[in-house]
PDB file with one MODEL, atoms N, CA, C and O in Angstrom:
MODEL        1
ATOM      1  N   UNK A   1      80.008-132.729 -90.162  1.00  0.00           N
ATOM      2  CA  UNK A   1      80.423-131.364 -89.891  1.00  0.00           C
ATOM      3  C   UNK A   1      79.249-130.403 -89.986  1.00  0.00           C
ATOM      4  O   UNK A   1      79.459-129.198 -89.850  1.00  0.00           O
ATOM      5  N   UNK A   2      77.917-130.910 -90.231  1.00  0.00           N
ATOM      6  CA  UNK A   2      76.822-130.262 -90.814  1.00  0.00           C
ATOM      7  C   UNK A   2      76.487-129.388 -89.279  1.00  0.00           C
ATOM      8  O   UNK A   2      75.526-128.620 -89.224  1.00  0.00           O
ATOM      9  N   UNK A   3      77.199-129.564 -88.340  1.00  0.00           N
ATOM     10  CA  UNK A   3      76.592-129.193 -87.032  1.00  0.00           C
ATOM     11  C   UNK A   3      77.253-127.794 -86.845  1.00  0.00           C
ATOM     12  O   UNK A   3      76.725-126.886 -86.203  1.00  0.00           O
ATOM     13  N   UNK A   4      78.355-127.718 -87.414  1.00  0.00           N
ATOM     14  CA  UNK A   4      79.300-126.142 -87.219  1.00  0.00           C
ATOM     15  C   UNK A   4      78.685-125.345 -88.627  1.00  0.00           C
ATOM     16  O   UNK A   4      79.473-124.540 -89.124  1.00  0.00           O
ATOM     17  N   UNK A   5      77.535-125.477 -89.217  1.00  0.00           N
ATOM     18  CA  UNK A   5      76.873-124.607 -90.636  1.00  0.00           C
ATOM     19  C   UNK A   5      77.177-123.402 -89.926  1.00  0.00           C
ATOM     20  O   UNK A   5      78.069-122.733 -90.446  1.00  0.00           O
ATOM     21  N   UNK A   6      76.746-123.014 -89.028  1.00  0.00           N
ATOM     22  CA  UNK A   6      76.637-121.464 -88.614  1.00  0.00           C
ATOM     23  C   UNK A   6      78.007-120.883 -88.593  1.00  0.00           C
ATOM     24  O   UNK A   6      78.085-119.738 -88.147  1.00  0.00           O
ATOM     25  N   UNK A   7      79.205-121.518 -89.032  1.00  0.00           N
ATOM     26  CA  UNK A   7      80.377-121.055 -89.322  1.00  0.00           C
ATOM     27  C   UNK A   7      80.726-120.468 -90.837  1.00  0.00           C
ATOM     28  O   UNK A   7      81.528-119.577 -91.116  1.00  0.00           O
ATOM     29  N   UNK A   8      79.671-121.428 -91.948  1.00  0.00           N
ATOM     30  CA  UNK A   8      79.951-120.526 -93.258  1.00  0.00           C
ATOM     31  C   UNK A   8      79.071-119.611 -93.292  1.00  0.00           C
ATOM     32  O   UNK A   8      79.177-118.922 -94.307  1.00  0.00           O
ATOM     33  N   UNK A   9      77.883-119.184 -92.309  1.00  0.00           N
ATOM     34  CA  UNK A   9      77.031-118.137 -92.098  1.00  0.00           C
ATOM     35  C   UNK A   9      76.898-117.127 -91.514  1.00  0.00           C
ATOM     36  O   UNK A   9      75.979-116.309 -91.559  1.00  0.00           O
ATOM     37  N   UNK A  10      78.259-117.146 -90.659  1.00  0.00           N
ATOM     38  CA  UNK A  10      78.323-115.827 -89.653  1.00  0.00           C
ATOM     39  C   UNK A  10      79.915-115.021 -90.411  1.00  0.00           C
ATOM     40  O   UNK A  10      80.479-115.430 -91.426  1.00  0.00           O
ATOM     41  N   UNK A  11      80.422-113.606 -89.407  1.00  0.00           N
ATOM     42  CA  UNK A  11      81.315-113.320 -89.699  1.00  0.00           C
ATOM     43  C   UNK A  11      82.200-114.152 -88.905  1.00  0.00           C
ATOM     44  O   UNK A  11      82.005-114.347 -87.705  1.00  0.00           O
ATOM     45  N   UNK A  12      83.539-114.834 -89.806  1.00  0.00           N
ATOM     46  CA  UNK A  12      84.545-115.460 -88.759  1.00  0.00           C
ATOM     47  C   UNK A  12      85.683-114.812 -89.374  1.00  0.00           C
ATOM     48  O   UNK A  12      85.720-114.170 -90.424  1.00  0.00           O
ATOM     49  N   UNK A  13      87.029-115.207 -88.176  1.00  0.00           N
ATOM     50  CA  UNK A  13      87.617-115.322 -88.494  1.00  0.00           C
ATOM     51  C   UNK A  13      88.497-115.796 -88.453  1.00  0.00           C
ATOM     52  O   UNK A  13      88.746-115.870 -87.250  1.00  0.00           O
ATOM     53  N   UNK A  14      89.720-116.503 -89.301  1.00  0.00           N
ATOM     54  CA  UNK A  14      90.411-118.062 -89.357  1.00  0.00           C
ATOM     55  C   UNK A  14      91.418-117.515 -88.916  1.00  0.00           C
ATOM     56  O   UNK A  14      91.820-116.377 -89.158  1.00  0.00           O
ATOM     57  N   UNK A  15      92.077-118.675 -87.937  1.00  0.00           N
ATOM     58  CA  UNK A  15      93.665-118.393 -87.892  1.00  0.00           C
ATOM     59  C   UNK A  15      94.066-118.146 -86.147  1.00  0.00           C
ATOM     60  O   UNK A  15      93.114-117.942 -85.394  1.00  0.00           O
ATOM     61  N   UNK A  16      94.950-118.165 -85.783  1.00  0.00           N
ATOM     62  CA  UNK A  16      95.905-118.039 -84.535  1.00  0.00           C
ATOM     63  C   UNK A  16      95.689-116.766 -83.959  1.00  0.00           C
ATOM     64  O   UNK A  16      95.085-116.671 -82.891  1.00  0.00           O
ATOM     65  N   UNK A  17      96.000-116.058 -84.391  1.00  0.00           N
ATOM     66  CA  UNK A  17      96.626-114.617 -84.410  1.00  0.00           C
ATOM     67  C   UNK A  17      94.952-113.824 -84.890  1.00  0.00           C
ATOM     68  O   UNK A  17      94.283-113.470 -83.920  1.00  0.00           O
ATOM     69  N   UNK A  18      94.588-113.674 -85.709  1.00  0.00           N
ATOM     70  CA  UNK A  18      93.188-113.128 -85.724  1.00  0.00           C
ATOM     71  C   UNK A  18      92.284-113.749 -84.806  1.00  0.00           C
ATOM     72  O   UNK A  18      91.461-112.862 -84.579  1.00  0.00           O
ATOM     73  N   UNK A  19      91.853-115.110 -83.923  1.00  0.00           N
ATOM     74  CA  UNK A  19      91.834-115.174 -83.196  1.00  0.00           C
ATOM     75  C   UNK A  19      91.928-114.435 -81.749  1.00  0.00           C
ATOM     76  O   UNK A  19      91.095-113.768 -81.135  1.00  0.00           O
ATOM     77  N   UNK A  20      93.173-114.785 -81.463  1.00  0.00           N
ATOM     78  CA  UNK A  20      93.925-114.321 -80.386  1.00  0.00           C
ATOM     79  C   UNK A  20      93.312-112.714 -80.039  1.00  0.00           C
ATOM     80  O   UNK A  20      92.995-112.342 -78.909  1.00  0.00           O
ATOM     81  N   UNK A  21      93.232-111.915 -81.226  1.00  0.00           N
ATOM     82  CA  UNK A  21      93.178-110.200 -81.384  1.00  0.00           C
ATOM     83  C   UNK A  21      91.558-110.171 -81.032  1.00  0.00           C
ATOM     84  O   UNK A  21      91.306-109.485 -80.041  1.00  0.00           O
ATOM     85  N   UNK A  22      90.717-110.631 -81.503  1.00  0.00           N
ATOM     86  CA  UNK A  22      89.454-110.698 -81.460  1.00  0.00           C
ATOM     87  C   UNK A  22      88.770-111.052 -80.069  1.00  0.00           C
ATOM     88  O   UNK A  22      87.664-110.642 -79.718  1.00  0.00           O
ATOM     89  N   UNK A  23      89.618-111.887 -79.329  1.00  0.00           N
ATOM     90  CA  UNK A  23      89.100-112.526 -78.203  1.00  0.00           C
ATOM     91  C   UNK A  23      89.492-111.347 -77.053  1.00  0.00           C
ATOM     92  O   UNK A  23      88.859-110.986 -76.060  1.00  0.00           O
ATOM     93  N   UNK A  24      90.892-110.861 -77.633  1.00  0.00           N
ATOM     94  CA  UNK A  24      91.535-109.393 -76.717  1.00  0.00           C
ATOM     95  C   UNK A  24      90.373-108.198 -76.444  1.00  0.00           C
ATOM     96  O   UNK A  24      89.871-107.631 -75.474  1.00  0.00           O
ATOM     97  N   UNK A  25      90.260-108.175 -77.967  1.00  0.00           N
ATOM     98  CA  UNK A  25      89.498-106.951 -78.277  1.00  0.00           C
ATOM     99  C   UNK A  25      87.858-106.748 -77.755  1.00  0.00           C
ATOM    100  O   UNK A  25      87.151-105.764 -77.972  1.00  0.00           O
ATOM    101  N   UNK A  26      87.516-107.901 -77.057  1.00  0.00           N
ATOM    102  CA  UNK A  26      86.153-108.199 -76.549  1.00  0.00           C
ATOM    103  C   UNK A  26      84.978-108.698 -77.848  1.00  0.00           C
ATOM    104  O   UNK A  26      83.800-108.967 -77.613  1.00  0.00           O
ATOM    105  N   UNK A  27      85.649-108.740 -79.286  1.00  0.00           N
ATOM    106  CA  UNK A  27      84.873-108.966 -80.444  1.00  0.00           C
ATOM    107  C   UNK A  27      84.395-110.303 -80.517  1.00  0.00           C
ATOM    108  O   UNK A  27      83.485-110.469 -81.329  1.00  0.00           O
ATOM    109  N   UNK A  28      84.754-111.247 -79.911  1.00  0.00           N
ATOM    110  CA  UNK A  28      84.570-112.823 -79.945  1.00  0.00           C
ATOM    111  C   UNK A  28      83.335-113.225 -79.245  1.00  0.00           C
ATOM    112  O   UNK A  28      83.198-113.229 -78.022  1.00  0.00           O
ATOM    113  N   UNK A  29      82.319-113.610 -80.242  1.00  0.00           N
ATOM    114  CA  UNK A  29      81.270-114.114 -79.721  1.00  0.00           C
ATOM    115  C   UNK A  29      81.302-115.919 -79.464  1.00  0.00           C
ATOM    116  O   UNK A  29      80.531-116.442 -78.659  1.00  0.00           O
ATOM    117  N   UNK A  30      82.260-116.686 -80.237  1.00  0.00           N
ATOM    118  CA  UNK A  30      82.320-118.161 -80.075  1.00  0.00           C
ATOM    119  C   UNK A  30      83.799-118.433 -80.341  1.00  0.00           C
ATOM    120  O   UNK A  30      84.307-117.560 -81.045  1.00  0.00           O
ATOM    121  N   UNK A  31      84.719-119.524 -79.920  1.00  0.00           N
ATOM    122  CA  UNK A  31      85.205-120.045 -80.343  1.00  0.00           C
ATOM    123  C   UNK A  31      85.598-121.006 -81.307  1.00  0.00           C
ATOM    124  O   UNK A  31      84.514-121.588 -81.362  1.00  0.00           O
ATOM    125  N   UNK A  32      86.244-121.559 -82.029  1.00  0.00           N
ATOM    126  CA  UNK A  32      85.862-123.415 -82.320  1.00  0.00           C
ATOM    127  C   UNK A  32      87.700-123.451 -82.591  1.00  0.00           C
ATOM    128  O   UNK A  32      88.487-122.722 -83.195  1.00  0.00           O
ATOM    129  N   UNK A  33      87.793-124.457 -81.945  1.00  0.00           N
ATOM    130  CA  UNK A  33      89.237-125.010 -81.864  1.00  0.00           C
ATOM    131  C   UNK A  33      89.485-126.493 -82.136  1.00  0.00           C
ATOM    132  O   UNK A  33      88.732-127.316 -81.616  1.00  0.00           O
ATOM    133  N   UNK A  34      90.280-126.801 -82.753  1.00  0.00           N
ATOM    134  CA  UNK A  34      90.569-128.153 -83.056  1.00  0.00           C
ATOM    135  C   UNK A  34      91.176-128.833 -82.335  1.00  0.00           C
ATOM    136  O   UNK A  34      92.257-128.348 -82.001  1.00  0.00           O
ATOM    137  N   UNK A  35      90.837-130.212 -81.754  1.00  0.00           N
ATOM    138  CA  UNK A  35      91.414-130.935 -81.094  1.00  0.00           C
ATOM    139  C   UNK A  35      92.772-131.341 -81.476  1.00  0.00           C
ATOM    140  O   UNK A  35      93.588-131.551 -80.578  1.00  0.00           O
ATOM    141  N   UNK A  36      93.125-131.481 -82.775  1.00  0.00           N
ATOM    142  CA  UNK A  36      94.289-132.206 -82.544  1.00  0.00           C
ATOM    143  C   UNK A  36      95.400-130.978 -83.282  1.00  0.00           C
ATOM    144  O   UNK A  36      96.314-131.461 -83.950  1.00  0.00           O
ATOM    145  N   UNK A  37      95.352-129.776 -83.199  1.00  0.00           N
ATOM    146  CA  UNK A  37      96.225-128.465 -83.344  1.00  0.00           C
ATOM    147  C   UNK A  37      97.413-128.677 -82.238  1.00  0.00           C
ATOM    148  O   UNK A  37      97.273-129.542 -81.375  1.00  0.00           O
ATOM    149  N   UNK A  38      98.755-127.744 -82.298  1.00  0.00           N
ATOM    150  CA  UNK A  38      99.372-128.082 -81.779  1.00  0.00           C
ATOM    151  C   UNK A  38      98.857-127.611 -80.234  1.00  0.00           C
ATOM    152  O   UNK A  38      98.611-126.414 -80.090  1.00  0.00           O
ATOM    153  N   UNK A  39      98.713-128.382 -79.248  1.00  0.00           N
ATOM    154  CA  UNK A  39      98.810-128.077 -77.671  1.00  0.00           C
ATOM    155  C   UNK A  39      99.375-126.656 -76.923  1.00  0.00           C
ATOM    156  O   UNK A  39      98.844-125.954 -76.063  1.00  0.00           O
ATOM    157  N   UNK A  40     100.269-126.574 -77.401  1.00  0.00           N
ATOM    158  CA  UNK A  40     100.698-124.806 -77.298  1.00  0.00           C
ATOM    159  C   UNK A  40      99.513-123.736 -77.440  1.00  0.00           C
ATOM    160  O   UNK A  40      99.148-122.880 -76.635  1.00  0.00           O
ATOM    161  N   UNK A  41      98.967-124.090 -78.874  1.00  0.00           N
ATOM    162  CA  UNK A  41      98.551-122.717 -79.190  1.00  0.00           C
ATOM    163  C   UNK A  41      97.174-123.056 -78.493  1.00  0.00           C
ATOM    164  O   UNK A  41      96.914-122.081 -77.788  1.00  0.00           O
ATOM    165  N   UNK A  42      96.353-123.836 -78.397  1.00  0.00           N
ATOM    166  CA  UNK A  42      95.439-124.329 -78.168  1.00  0.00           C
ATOM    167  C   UNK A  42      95.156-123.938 -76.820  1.00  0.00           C
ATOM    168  O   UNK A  42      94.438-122.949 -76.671  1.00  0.00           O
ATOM    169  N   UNK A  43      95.726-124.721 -75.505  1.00  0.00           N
ATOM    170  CA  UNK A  43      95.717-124.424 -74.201  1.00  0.00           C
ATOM    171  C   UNK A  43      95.921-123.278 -74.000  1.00  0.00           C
ATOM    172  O   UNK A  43      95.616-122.963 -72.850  1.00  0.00           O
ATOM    173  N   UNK A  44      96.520-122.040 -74.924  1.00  0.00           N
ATOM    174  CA  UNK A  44      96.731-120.559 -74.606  1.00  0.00           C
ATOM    175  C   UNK A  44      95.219-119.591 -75.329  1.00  0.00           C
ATOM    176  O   UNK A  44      94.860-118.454 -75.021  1.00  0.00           O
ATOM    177  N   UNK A  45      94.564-120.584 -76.391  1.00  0.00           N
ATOM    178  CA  UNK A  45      93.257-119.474 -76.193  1.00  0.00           C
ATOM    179  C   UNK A  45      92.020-120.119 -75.652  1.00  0.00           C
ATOM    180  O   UNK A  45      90.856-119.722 -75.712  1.00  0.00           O
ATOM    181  N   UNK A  46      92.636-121.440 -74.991  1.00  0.00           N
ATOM    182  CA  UNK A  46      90.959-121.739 -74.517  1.00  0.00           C
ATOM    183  C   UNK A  46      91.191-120.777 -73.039  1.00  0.00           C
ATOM    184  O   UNK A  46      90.352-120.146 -72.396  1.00  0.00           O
ATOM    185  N   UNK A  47      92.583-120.940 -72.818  1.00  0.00           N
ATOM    186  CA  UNK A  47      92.613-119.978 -71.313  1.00  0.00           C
ATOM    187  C   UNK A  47      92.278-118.524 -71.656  1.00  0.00           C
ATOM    188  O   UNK A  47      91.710-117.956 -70.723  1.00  0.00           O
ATOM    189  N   UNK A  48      92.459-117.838 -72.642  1.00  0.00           N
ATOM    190  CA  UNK A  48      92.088-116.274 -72.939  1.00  0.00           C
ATOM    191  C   UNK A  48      90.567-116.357 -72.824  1.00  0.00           C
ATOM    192  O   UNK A  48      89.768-115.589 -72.287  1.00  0.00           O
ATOM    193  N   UNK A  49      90.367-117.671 -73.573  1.00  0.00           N
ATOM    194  CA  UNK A  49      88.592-117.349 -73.718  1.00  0.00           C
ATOM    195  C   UNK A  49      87.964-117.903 -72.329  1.00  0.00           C
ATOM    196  O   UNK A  49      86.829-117.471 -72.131  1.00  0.00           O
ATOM    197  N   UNK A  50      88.433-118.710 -71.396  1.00  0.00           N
ATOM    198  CA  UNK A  50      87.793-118.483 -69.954  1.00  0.00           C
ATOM    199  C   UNK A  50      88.042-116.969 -69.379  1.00  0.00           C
ATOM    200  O   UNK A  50      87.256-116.415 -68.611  1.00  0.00           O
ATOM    201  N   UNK A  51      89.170-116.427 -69.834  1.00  0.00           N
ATOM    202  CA  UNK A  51      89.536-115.245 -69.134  1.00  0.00           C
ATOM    203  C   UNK A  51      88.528-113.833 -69.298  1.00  0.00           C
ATOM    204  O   UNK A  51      88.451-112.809 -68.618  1.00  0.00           O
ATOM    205  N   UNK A  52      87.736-114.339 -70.651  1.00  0.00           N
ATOM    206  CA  UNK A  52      86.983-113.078 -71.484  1.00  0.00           C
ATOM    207  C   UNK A  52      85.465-113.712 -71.606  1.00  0.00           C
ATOM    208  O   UNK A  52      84.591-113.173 -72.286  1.00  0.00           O
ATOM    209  N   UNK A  53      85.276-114.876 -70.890  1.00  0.00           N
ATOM    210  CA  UNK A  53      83.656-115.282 -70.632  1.00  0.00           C
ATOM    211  C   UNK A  53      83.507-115.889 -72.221  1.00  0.00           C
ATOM    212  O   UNK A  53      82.313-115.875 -72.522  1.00  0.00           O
ATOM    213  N   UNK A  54      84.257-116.355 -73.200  1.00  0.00           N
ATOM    214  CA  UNK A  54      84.066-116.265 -74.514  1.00  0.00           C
ATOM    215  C   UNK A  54      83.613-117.817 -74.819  1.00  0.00           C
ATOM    216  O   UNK A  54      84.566-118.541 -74.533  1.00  0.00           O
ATOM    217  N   UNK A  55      82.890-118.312 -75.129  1.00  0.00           N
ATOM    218  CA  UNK A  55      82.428-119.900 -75.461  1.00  0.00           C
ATOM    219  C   UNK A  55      83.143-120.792 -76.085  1.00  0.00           C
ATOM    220  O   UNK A  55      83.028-120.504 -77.276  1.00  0.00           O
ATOM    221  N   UNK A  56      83.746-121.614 -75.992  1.00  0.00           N
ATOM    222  CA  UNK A  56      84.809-122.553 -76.664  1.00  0.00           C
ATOM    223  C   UNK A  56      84.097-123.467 -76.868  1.00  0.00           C
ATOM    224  O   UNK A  56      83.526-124.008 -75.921  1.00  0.00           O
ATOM    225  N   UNK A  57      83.882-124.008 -78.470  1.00  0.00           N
ATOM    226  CA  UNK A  57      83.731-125.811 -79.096  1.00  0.00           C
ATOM    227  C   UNK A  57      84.848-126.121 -79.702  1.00  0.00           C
ATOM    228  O   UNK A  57      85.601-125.499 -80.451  1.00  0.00           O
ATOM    229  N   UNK A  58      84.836-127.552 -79.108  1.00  0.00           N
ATOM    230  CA  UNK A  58      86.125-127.928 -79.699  1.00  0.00           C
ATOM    231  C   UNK A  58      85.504-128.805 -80.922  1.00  0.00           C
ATOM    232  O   UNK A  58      84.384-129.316 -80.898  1.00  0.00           O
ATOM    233  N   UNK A  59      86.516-128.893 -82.093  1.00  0.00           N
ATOM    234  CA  UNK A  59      86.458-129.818 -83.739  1.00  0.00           C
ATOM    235  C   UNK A  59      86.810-130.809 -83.228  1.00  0.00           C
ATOM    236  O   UNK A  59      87.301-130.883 -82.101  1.00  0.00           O
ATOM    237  N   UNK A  60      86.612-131.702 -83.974  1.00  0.00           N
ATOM    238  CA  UNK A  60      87.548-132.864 -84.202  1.00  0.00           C
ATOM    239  C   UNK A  60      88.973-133.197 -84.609  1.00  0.00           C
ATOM    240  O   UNK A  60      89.893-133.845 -84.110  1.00  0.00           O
ATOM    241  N   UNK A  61      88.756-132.391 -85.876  1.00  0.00           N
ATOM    242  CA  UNK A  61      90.496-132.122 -86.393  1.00  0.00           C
ATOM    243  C   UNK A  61      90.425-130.942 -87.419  1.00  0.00           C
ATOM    244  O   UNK A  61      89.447-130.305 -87.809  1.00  0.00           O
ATOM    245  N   UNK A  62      91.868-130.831 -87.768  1.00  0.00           N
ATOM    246  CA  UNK A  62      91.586-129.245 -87.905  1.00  0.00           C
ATOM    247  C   UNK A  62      91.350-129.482 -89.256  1.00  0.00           C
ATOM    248  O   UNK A  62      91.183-128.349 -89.706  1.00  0.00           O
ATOM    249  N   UNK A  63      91.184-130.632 -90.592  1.00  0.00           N
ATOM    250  CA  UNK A  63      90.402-130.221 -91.685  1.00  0.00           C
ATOM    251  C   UNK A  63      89.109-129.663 -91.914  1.00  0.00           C
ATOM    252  O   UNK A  63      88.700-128.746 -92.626  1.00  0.00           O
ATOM    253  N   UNK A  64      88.390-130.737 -90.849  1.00  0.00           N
ATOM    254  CA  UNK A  64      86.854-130.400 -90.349  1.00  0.00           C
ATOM    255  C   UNK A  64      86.595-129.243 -89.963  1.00  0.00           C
ATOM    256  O   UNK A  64      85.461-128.768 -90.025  1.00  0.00           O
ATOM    257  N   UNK A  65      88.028-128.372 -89.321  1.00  0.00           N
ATOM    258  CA  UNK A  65      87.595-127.074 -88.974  1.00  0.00           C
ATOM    259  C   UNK A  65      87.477-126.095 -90.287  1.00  0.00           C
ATOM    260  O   UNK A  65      86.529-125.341 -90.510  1.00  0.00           O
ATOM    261  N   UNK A  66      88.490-126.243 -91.001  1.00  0.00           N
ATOM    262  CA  UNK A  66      89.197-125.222 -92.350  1.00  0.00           C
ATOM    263  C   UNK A  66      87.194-125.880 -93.368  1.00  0.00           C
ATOM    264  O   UNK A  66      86.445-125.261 -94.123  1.00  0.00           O
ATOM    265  N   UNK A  67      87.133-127.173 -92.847  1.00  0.00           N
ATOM    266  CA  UNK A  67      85.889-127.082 -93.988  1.00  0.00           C
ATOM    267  C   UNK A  67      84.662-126.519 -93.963  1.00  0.00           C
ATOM    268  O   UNK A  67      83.984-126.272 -94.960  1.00  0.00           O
ATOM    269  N   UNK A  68      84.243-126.227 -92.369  1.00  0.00           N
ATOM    270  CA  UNK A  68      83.218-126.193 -91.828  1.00  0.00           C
ATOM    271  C   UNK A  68      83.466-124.382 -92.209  1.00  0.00           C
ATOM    272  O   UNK A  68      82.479-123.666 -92.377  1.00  0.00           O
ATOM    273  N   UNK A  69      85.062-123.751 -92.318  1.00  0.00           N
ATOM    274  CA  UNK A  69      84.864-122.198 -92.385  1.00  0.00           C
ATOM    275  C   UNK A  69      84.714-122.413 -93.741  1.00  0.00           C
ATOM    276  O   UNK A  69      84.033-121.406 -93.940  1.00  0.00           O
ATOM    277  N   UNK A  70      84.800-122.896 -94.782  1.00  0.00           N
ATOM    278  CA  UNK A  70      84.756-122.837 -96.214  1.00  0.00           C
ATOM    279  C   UNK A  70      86.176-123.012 -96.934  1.00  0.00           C
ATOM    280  O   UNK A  70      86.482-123.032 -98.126  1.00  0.00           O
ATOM    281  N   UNK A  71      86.717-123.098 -96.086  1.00  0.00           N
ATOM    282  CA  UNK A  71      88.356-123.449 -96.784  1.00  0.00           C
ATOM    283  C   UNK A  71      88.700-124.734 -97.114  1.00  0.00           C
ATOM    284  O   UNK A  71      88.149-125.759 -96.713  1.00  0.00           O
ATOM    285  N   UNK A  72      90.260-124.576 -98.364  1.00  0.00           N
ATOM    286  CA  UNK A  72      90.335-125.750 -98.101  1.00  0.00           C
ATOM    287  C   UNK A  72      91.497-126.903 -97.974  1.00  0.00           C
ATOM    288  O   UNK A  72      91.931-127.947 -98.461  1.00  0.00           O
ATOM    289  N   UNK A  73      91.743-125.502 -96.513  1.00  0.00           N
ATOM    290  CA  UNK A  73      93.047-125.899 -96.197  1.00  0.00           C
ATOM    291  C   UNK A  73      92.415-126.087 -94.064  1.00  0.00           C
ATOM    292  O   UNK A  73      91.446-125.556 -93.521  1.00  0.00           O
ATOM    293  N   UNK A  74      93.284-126.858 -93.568  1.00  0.00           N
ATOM    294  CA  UNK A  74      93.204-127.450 -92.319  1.00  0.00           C
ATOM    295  C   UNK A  74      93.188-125.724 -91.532  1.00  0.00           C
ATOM    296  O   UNK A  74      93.733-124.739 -92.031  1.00  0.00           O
ATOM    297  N   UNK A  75      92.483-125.743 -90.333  1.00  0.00           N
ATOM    298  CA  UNK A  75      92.445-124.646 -89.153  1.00  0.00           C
ATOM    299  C   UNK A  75      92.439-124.944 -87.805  1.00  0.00           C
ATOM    300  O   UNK A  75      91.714-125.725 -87.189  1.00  0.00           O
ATOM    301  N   UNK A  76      93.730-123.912 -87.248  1.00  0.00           N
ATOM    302  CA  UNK A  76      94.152-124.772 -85.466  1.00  0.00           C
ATOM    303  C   UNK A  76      92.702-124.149 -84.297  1.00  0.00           C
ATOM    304  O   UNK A  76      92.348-124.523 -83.179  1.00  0.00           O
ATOM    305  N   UNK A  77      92.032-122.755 -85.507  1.00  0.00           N
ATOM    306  CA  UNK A  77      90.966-122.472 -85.031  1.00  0.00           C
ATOM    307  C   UNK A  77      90.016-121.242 -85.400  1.00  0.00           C
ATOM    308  O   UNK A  77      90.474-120.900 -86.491  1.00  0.00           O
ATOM    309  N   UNK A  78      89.115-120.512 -85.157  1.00  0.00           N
ATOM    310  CA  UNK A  78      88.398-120.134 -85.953  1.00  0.00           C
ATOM    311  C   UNK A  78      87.699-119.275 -84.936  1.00  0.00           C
ATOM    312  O   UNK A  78      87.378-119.862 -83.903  1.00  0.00           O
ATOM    313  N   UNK A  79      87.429-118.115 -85.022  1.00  0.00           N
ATOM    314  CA  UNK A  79      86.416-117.083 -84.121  1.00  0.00           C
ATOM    315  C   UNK A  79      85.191-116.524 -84.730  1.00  0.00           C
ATOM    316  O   UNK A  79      85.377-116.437 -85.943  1.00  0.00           O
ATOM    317  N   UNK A  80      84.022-116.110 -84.392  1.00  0.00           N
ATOM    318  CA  UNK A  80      82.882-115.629 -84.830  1.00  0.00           C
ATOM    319  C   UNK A  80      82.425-114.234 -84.217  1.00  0.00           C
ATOM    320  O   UNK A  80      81.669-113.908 -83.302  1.00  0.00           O
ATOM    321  N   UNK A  81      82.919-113.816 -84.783  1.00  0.00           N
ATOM    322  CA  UNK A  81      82.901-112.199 -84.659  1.00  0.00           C
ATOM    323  C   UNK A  81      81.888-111.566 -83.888  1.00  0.00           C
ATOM    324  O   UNK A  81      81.119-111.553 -84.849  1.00  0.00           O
ATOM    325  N   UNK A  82      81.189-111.007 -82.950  1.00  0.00           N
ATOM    326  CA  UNK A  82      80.143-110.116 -82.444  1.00  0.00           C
ATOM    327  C   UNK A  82      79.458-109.510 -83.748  1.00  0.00           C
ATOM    328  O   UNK A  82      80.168-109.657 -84.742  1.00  0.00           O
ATOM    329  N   UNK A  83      78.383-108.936 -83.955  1.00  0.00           N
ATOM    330  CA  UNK A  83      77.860-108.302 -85.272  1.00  0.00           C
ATOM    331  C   UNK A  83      78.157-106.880 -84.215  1.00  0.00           C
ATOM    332  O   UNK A  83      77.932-105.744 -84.631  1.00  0.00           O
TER     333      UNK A  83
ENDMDL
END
């Protein structure tokens, strides 16, 4: 997971819905989404983030994601804020 470091080093932020607002709001400089999150939510912000030019990596699974933000609980995905 040593490859997503720049996730406990930047501003992010975890979650669906903070997500979702960030990518609206033009604030989303990266994505990172977990592969195995539910399919719903997933296929609806990789399409926002083609829609907003916004960069999508996908995880592996979503512990790797929740660890790579410093948590230590599982994440369906994770945004990195613009400074």
């Amino acid at each position: 997971m040593s490859e997503h470091k720049e996730l406990q080093d930047a501003h992010v932020k975890i979650g669906t819905k903070q997500t979702v607002r960030m990518v609206e709001q033009g604030l989303a400089e990266e994505v990172y989404v977990a592969e195995n999150a539910d399919p719903r939510l997933t296929s609806r912000i990789i399409a926002l983030c083609n829609q907003h030019s916004v960069k999508v990596t996908l995880v592996h699974t979503m512990v790797d994601l929740g660890k790579a933000c410093g948590i230590d609980v599982g994440a369906a995905m994770a945004v990195i804020v613009k400074p």
